[in-house]
N, C-alpha and C positions, 0 to 999 in steps of 0.2 A: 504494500500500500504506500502510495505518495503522498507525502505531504509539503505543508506550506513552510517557511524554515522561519524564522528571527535570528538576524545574526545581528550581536554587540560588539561595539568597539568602545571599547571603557579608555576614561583617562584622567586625571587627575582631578576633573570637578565633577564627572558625571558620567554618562554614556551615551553616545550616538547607537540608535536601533535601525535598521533596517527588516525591512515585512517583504519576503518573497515570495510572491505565488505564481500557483503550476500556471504553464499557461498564460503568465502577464512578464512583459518585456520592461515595466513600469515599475520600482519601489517605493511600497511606504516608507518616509524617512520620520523617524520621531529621536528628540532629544531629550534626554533626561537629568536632572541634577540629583548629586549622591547624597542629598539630604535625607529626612524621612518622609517629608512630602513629596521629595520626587522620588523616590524609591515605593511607597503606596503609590502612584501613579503608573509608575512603570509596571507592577506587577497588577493592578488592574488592567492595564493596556495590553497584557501578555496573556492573560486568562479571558478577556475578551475575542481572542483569535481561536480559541478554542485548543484541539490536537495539533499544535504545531513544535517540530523541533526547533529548541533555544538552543544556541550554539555563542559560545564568548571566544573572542580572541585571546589567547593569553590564560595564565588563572593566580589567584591571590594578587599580590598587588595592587595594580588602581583597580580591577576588577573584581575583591574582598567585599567590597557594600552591597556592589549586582548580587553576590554569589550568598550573601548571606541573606537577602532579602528573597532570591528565589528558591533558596534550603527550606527558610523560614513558611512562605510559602507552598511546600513540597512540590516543588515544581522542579522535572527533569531537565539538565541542561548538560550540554559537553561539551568541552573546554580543550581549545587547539593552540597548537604553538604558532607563536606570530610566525616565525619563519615559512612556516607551513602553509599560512593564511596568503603570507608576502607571495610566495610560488605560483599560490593558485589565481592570485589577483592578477601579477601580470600577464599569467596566460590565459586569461580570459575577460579580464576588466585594462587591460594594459598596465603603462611604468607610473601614471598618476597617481600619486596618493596622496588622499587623505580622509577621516574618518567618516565618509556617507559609504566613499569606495571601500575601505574597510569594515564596516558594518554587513555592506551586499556581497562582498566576497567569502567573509564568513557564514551566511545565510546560505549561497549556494556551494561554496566546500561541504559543510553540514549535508544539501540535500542532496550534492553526489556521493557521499560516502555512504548515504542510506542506502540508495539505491545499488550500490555495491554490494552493500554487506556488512562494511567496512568501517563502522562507528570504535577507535581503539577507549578513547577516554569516558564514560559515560559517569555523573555524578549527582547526588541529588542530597 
């Protein structure tokens, strides 16, 4: 079964989200601040999408408040190494970066390695 992905790109005041779905060439882009009202937002904004995999660039770090907030939440998410994400971006998002591209590149790294099979880190 396929699904829609959310890929984050965390950083030192909050996170850029990205909302990928099957079928749309288009992302939702939303941002969020690592406070507690942006972190209740974020995790209402993620429970609204319903079955979708959450995918973070990176884990611990600037990505500690996402990751506690969506533990807190029991909500499943899997956590990829930047390097990993950087690879998949420029061959398929190209050499730009910056965190909307980073958000949607982890979103669809996440929903190819579903479709693979191929999920290594899963956490919740």
């Amino acid at each position: 079964m396929l699904r829609d992905a959310i890929g984050i790109d965390p950083d030192s005041k909050g996170c850029q989200c990205a909302l990928v779905k099957l079928g749309e060439c288009q992302t939702q882009q939303r941002g969020y601040l690592a406070t507690e009202e942006g972190m209740t937002g974020f995790i209402r904004w993620v429970k609204k999408q319903g079955d979708v995999i959450v995918a973070i660039e990176g884990s611990n770090g600037q990505s500690k408040p996402i990751e506690k907030a969506l533990r807190s939440a029991e909500i499943v998410f899997y956590s990829f190494k930047p390097s990993d994400v950087d690879k998949f971006r420029k061959a398929v998002l190209g050499q730009n970066k910056n965190n909307k591209k980073d958000a949607e590149s982890t979103a669809r790294y996440a929903m190819a390695l579903e479709v693979q099979g191929k999920f290594r880190t899963r956490v919740i």
